[in-house]
C-alpha angles and dihedrals in degrees: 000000000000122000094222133023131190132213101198113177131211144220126153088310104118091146088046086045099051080051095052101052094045087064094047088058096050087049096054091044091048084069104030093254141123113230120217105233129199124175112189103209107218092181132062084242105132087191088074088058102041089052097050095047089052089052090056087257121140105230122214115188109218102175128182085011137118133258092253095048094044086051102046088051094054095049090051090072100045120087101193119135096232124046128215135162130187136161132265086241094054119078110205117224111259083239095048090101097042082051100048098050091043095055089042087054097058086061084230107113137047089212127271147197134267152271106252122210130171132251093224140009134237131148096262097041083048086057092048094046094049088052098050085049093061089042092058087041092057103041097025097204091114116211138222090062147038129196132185145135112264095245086059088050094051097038084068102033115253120266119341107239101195085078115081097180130042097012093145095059088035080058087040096057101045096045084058093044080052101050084048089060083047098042087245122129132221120236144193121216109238094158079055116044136192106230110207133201112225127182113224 
């Protein structure tokens, strides 16, 4: 069974997605370990596949669906203890792994999401970005990426796909409702950041 397992998905963002996996991959080496990879593929675009196979990632093509439904039905064939998805335009940090398993073995924390920061600046991605930092401030569920062990995912069931926007905050949400019920808190990852490509 892998440590770690990743739900990467994926929409007509094959460049973001070869980026992706890469990090991934340097996460995973940073701690000696091989990450389970699964890209769900939202669009008819082959390249995505191609591109994941190539990479050692299992491809599951989840066309017409929602987020939430494309993420649930990647995480249904890992088998990672923990759980953690992310989207091909988002580039996990090379210590998100290291992080994540440091903060899970304190019995501390339920899991958590991410600080995100972006690749590059402009006036009006530095606008974006400060928003989304008070955002994150306010609401304190974080974005870009989620982490948990499996048995938190399942105990609340995944993603709900009745939601077609926001689902990752909606899982969020109720990940961190659920570590309150546990004593256990919710996190974000600010010595790991999720670095995020934004057009401006």
């Amino acid at each position: 069974m892998a440590r770690f397992s990743v739900v990467v998905s994926a929409l007509d963002e094959r460049a973001d997605l070869n980026r992706s996996l890469r990090a991934i991959n340097r996460a995973a080496q940073a701690i000696r370990t091989d990450a389970e990879i699964v890209v769900v593929v939202r669009d008819a675009g082959s390249s995505h596949a191609h591109l994941a196979v190539s990479s050692g990632a299992i491809v599951v093509p989840v066309l017409r669906a929602n987020v939430a439904v494309a993420r649930n039905a990647g995480a249904a064939l890992t088998t990672g203890q923990i759980l953690v998805t992310i989207d091909a335009g988002r580039v996990m940090s090379p210590l998100a792994f290291a992080e994540i398993e440091r903060l899970l073995a304190t019995g501390c924390y339920v899991g958590g999401g991410a600080v995100q920061h972006p690749d590059r600046h402009s006036l009006a991605i530095d606008a974006v970005m400060a928003l989304a930092r008070l955002t994150t401030y306010l609401n304190g569920l974080g974005g870009g990426m989620y982490w948990c062990r499996r048995e938190d995912f399942e105990a609340i069931g995944g993603f709900d796909e009745r939601v077609s926007t926001v689902d990752d905050f909606d899982f969020a949400r109720r990940l961190r409702a659920h570590g309150g019920r546990t004593g256990r808190r919710f996190v974000n990852l600010r010595q790991a950041p999720v670095t995020v490509r934004l057009s401006a």
